[in-house]
C-alpha positions in Angstrom: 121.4 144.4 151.7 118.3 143.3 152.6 115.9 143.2 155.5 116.1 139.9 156.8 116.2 139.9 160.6 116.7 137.1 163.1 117.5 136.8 167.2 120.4 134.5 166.7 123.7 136.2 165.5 124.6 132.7 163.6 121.5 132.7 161.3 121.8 136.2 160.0 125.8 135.7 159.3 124.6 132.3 157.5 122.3 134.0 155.9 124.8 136.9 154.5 127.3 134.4 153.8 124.8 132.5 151.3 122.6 135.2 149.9 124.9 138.1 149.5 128.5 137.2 149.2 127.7 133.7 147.3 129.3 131.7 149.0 128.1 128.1 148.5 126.2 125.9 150.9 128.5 122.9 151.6 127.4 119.4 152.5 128.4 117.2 155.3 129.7 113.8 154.2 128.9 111.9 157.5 125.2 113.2 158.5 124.3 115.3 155.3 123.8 118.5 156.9 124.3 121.7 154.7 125.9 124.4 155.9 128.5 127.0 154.8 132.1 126.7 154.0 133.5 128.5 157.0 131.1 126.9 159.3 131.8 123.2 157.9 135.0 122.0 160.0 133.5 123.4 163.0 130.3 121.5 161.8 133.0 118.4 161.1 134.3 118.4 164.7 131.2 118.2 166.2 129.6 115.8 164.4 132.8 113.1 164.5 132.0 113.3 167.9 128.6 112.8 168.1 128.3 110.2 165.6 131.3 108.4 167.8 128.1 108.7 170.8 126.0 107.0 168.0 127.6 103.5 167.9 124.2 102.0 166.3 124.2 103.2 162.8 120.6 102.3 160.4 122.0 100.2 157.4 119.4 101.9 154.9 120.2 105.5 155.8 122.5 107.6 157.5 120.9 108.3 161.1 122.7 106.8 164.1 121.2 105.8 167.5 122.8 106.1 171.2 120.5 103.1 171.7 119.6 99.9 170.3 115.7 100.2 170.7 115.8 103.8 169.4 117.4 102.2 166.4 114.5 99.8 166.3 111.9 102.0 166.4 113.5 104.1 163.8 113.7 100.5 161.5 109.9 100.6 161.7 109.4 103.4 159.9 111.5 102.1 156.8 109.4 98.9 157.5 106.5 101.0 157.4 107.6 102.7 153.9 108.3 99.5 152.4 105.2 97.7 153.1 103.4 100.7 151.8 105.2 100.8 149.1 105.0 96.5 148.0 100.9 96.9 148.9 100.7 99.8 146.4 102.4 97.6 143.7 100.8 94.9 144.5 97.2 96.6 143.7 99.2 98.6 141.0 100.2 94.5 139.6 96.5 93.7 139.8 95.2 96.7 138.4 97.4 96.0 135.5 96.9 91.6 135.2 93.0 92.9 135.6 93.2 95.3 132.5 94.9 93.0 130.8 92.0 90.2 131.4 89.5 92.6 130.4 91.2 93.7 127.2 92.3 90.4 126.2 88.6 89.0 126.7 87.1 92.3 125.0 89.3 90.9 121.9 87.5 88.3 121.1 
């Protein structure tokens, strides 16, 4: 074995399960967690029934919301990202038409 130590019981079986008897991290369908085989229908269970407490689910991702505002201010961040993202090609576009100016002028 190893010398891996930890205070919760849970994280050192998870951590046997995975490193030392390979057995293969399994992902959740519903919230993408990862966790173990044996641990995943107790996983399952709980989060049915915490997602069922989330009614307000974000249409670009998988994270639900108990509120309406939280889901919001969570809609702000992929706001945030996607005006980022449009400014950056938007100076990446002008960067490029700019080049292309310059090299078309440098032709002649």
């Amino acid at each position: 074995m190893c010398w891996k130590s930890s205070n919760q019981s849970a994280t050192l079986v998870r951590h046997i399960q995975t490193q030392h008897t390979g057995e293969k991290p399994q992902k959740c369908e519903t919230c993408d967690t990862v966790t173990t085989t044996s641990y995943l229908v107790r996983h399952k269970k709980n989060c049915e029934r915490l997602m069922a407490q989330r009614p307000h689910k974000c249409p670009q991702c998988s994270k639900q919301y108990k509120r309406k505002r939280y889901l919001a201010a969570h809609m702000q961040t992929h706001n945030k990202k996607s005006s980022s993202l449009s400014d950056k090609e938007s100076s990446l576009s002008s960067l490029s038409s700019s080049d292309e100016s310059s090299s078309s002028s440098n032709d002649d």
